[in-house]
VOKOL-144373 format. One record per residue (C-alpha): x, y, z; residue in one letter. Coordinates in steps of 0.1 Angstrom, whole numbers, plus 5000, padded with zeros to 4 digits. Example, Ala and Ser with C-alpha at 12.3 -4.5 7.8 and 13.67 -1.06 7.14 Angstrom:
residues 2
512349555078A 513749895071S 
end
This chain:
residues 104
660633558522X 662533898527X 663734088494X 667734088510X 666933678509X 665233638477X 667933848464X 670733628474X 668933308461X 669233528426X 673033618426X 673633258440X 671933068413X 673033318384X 676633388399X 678133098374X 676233208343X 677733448319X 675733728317X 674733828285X 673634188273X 670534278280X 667434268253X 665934548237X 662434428256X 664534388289X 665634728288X 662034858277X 661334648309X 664034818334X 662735168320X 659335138329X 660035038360X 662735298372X 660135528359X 657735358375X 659935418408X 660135748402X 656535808401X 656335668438X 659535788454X 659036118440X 656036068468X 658235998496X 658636278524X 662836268521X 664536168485X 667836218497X 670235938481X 672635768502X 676435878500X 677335488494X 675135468460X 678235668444X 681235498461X 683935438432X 682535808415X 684836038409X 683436458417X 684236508381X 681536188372X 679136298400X 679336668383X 679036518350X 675636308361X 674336658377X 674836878349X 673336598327X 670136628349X 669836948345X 669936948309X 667836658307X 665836838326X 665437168306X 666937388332X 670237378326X 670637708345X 670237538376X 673737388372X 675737388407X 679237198405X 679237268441X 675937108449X 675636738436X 672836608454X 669736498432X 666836378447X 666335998437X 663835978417X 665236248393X 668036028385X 666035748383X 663335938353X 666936008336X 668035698336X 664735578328X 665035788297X 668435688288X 667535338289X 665035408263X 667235598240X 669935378240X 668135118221X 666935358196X 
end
């Protein structure tokens, strides 16, 4: 069974449901493995993200996210509004962070 099909059965079968907040343990869960993700893509030969990821982002939002990275980061020096392009699995180890935080 491909992921693209397993993935439909999922939003098929849950489309109905109301979707409730996620638990504390589910977001534990979903930070360990984006930074589990990041570990391995941070592997990869190109960690470009595609253009469509941030369809609906403002620049200001897409600035905002960079110079959040870089803070987040401890290099806040490295701050370039005019280059917005983080390599995946940097913003995937932020968000993994974040995730953590915001149930703390």
């Amino acid at each position: 069974m491909s992921l693209r099909f397993w993935r439909g059965i999922v939003i098929n079968k849950f489309k109905d449901l109301e979707m409730k907040k996620l638990t504390d343990k589910e977001i534990l869960l979903a930070s360990k493995m984006l930074e589990i993700a990041a570990d391995s893509f941070g592997n990869n030969c190109c960690n470009d993200v595609d253009e469509k990821i941030f369809e609906g982002w403002s620049t200001q939002e897409r600035k905002d996210l960079t110079k959040q990275f870089h803070d987040y980061n401890g290099d806040p020096e490295e701050y370039d509004e005019n280059h917005l392009n983080l390599p995946d699995f940097c913003i995937m180890g932020m968000l993994s962070s974040k995730l953590k935080l915001s149930i703390q």
